[in-house]
C-alpha positions as MATLAB code, in Angstrom:
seq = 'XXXXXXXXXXXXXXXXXXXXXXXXXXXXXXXXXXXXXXXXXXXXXXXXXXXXXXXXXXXXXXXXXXXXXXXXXXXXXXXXXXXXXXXXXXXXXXXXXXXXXXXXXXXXXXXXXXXXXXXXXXXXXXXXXXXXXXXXXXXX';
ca = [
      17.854  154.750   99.577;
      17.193  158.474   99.732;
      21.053  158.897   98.437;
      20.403  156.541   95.307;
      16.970  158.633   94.737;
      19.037  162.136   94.684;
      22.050  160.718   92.673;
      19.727  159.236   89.563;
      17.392  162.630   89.778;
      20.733  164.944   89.950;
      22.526  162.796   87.417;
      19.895  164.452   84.469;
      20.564  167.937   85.673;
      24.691  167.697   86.166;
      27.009  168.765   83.493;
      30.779  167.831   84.554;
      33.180  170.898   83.790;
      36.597  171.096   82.878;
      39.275  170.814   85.282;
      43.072  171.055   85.758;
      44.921  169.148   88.230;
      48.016  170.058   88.785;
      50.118  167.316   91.331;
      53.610  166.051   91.115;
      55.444  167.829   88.854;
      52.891  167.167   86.340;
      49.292  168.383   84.346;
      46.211  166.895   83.436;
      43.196  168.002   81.960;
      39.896  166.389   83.107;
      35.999  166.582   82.614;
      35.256  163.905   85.725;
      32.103  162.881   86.363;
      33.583  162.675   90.054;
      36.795  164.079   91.695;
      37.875  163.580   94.938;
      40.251  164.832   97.161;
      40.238  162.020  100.197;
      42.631  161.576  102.889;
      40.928  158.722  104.287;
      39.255  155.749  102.352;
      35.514  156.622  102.982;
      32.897  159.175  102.148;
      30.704  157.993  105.228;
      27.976  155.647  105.309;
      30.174  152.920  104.093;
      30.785  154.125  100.427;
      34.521  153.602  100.236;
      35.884  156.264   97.109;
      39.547  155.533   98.150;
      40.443  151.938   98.890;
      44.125  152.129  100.647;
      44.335  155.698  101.601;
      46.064  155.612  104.931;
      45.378  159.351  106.343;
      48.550  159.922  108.343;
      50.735  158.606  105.185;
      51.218  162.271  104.209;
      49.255  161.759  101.355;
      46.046  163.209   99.159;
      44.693  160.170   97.294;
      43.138  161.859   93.942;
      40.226  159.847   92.400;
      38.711  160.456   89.025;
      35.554  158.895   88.135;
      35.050  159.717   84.235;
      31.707  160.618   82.666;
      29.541  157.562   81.933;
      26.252  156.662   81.032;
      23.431  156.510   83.729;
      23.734  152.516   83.202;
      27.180  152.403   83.275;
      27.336  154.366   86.554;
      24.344  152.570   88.339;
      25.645  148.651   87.551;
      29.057  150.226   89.015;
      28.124  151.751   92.311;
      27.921  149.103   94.000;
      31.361  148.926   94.077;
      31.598  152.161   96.635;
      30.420  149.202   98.778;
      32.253  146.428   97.937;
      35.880  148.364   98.124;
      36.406  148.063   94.857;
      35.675  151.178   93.204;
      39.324  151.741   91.756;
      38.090  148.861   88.789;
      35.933  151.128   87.453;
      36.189  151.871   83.748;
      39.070  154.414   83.096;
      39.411  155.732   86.827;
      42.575  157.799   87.618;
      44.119  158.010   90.475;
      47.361  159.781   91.979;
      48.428  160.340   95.351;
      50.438  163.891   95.850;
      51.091  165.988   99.369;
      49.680  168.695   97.801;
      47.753  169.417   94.207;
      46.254  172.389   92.612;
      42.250  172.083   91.306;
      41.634  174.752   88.547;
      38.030  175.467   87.236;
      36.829  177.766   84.932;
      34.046  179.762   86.895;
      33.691  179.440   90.941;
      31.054  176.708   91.850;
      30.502  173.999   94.662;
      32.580  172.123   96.359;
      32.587  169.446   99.925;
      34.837  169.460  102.200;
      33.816  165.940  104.982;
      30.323  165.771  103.522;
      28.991  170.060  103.761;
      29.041  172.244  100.420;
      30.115  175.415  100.004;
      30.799  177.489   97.278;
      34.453  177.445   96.532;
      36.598  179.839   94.036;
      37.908  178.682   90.701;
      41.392  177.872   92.280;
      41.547  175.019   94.796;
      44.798  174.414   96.805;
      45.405  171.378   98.900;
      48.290  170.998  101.392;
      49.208  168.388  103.367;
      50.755  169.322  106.562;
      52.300  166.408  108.522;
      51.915  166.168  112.376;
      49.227  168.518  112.630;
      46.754  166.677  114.388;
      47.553  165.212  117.591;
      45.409  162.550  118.643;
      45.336  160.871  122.329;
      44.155  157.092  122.479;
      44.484  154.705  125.267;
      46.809  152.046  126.056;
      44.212  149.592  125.607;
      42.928  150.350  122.443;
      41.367  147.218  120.905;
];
């Protein structure tokens, strides 16, 4: 509950920016309400922003939630739950190895759940086989 408190309160006092994403060959131009960067499906706590992401595919998957109004985005969050947030009104998705986030000033950004202030330019690289991870035989 704190989470929904924060979102609705912050919601009044966010204005999304413009933003260029650059990914496969190709250009867009966005003002998103959200955009994500995930390698796996979840944000934490359950709220699933990338249904399907499989995080040792080699792949970014790219979600763009579009600005809405406060209705629109409260009768729709639920679905961060649900794993069905890729139905929601005119989200974009794409799924690159590596992309290119250009803003026009510096300004916040997340990386697993802790903010930081981040330059204008953000660069994300996929590098395969970089993680080794041990698990037993008997995993269930």
């Amino acid at each position: 509950m704190p989470y929904v408190q924060i979102a609705v309160a912050e919601f009044f006092n966010y204005t999304p920016e413009n933003m260029i994403l650059r990914c496969n060959g190709a250009t867009y131009c966005y003002t998103p309400f959200v955009l994500t960067v995930a390698n796996t499906e979840q944000y934490g706590g359950g709220a699933v922003i990338a249904p399907g992401a499989v995080p040792d595919d080699g792949l970014f998957d790219v979600v763009m939630i579009p600005q809405a109004s406060m209705l629109t985005m409260l009768s729709h969050a639920p679905r961060l739950f649900t794993r069905n947030i890729d139905t929601f009104p005119n989200i974009i998705t794409h799924r690159a190895s590596a992309l290119t986030v250009i803003r026009n000033f510096p300004g916040p950004a997340h990386v697993d759940g802790e903010s930081f202030m981040a330059e204008e330019t953000l660069e994300y690289l996929i590098r395969p086989r970089a993680l080794s991870v041990l698990v037993p035989r008997k995993f269930p």
